[in-house]
C-alpha angles and dihedrals in degrees: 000000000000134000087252101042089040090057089045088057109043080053095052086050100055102041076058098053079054108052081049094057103045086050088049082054101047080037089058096048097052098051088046077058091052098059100051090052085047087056095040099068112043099171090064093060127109127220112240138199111264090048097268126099140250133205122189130191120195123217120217088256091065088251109140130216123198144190126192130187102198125210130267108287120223114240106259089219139019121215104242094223138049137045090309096066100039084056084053100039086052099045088049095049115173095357099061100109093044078053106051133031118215120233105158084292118044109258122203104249121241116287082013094166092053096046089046097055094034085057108039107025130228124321100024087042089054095043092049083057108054092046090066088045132112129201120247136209126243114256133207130208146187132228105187114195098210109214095198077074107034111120 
């Protein structure tokens, strides 16, 4: 490549990096807008299946946009000292051991949320639960109807 086509490039290239980041940002914003209007209308959302919801919005094109609020997610491990765990320790009662595996950490057993409240009913089960959860973020995405493939 030569001095001259090699200058043309690594300008094209970087007018480029810029147009992306400035889209990333506009990109960014939108979807910060999405999510307030998400939030904003409750009655719209649907439940999913990890016990979070979901809202969706289709363009006139048929593209679909969706935002979806998951569920609380279950720590995917527990410090084994400290006032976290003796909560813990105490909410889950006699079951506590049926409920964590050590390793060296104490891990939430498979189907967790269903064992903690068949064990220890309502309330305490529940309670036991939302001390080993973790808040999630919001997340966008994108359905592109793609018109090279409409029929």
């Amino acid at each position: 490549m030569t001095p001259a086509k090699l200058n043309i490039v690594a300008i094209a290239a970087i007018a480029i990096e810029k147009q992306i980041a400035d889209l990333e940002k506009q990109r960014a914003r939108f979807k910060t807008e999405l999510i307030a209007e998400a939030a904003s209308r409750p009655e719209e959302h649907q439940p999913t299946e990890g016990g979070g919801k979901s809202w969706a919005v289709k363009n006139s094109n048929g593209d679909i946009v969706r935002v979806t609020f998951p569920g609380r997610a279950l720590k995917s491990s527990i410090s084994g000292e400290g006032k976290s765990i003796e909560k813990i320790r105490a909410a889950a009662g006699n079951f506590f051991t049926r409920l964590f595996k050590q390793a060296p950490k104490y891990i939430p057993v498979e189907k967790f949320r269903d064992e903690a409240e068949a064990l220890l009913g309502g309330a305490a089960g529940r309670k036991l639960i939302r001390l080993c959860e973790a808040k999630s973020q919001p997340r966008v995405s994108f359905e592109i109807k793609d018109a090279r493939n409409a029929n």
